[in-house]
N, C-alpha and C positions, 0 to 999 in steps of 0.2 A: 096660704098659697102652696101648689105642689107642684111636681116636675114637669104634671102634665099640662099644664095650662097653657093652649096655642100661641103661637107666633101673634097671631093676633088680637087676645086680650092682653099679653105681653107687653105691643107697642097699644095698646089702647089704656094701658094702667101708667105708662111711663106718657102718653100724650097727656092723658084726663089729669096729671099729677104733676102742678108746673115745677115744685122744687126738684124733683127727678130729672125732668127732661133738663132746666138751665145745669141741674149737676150732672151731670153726662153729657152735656156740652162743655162742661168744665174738664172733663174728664176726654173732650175732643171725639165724641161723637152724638152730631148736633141731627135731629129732628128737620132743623130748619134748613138745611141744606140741602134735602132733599128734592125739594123744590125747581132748583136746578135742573135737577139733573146729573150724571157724571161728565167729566171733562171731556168728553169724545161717547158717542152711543159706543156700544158693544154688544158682542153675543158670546155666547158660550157654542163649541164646536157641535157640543149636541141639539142645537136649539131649544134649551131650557128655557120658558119665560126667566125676567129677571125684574124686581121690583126693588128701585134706590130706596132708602129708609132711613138713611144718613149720612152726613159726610164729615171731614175732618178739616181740617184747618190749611193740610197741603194740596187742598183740593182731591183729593179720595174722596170713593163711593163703598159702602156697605150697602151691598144687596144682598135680598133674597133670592133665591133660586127654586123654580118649580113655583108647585100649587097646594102642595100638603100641609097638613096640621103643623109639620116641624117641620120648617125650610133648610137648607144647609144656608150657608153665609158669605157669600166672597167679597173678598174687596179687591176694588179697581183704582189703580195709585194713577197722580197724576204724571206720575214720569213713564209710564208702561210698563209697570212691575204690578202683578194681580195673583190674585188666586181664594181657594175657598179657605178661609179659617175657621171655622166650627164647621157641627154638624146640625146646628141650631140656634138660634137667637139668643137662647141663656146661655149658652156657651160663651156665644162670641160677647152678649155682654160680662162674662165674668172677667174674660180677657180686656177686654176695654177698660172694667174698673181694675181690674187685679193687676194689671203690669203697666211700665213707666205709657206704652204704644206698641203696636200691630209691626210696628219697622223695628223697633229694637229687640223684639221677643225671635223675630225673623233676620237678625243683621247674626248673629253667632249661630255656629250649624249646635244644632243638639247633642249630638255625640252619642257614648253609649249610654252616660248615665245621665244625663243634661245639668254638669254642675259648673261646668262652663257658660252655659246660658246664666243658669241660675246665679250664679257669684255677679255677671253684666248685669241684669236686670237689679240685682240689689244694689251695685254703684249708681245704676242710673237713678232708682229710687231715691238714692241719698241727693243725687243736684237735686231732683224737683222738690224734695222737702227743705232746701235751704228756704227756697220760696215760692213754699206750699206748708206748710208747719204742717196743716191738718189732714195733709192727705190720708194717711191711715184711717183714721176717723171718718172722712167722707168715703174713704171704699165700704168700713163697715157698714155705713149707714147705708148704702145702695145694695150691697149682698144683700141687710136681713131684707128691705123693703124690697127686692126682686125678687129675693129667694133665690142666689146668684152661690153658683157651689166656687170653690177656692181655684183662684187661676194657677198654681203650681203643680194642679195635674191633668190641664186641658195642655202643657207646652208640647210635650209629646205629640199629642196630636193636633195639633196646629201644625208641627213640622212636617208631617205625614200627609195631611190634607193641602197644605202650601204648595207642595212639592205635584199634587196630583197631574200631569196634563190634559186630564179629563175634564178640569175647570180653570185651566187657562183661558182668560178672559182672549175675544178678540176684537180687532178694530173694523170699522165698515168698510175702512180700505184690504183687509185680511190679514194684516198685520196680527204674528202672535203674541200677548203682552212676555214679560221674562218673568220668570220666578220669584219670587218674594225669597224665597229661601235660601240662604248662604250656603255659598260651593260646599260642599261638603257636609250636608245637614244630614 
């Protein structure tokens, strides 16, 4: 597998592959949610198409955006906090395996060097391995089989893309969703 292989052999190798797909729904971002729908339609200000392709457990939607070989990724939370976090589906999957979730990698601003995020996402690691033992193990195993690069140098830019209001999600009533990103990212 290489870098370049589309958005959509991507989700066709994690569909066609059930132990991926139920582990990445372990990992809270489910396939099968998709189905749905998001919690409310939305658009984006520039009228991007947008395509669900998963969702999470707090009722969040991971879409795609646009029509090209490499979609960028936003996600739409069910409280009205959205925005784009990758710039690509292997992206945003590495973020999904690589860190505790999308709200904790976004709840501490980045700073200059990001070791304040970093130092939170290693505590939060430590709860879910009280009970999760294998979690280490099951991210390796979704990297090599995704071919999924290390999520400790997408945070940067997840905080930069988070923050964009070019991809601030909106509601049908016009509502604009809030930022994902903590004051001061």
């Amino acid at each position: 597998m290489t870098d370049e292989i589309p958005d959509t052999r991507l989700l066709d190798l994690i569909t066609d592959t059930p132990w991926i797909a139920e582990l990445l729904a372990q990992f809270d971002f489910d396939l099968a949610r998709a189905a749905n729908g998001p919690a409310e339609p939305v658009r984006l200000p520039g009228g991007e198409p947008l395509e669900m392709i998963a969702g999470d457990a707090s009722g969040g939607a991971f879409m795609l955006v646009g029509t090209g070989v490499e979609r960028p990724v936003l996600y739409v939370g069910s409280e009205g906090e959205g925005g784009l976090v990758a710039a690509g589906l292997r992206d945003a999957l590495a973020l999904v395996v690589g860190i505790s979730c999308i709200h904790d990698a976004t709840a501490v601003p980045f700073g200059a060097d990001g070791a304040r995020l970093r130092d939170w996402l290693a505590r939060t690691d430590e709860e879910i391995r009280e009970y999760w033992p294998e979690l280490d193990a099951e991210r390796l195993r979704l990297r090599r089989a995704l071919d999924l690069p290390e999520a400790d140098g997408l945070l940067e830019t997840l905080h930069r893309l988070a923050a964009d209001e070019e991809y601030r999600p909106v509601s049908d009533a016009g509502d604009r969703y809030e930022s994902m990103v903590a004051p001061g990212a």
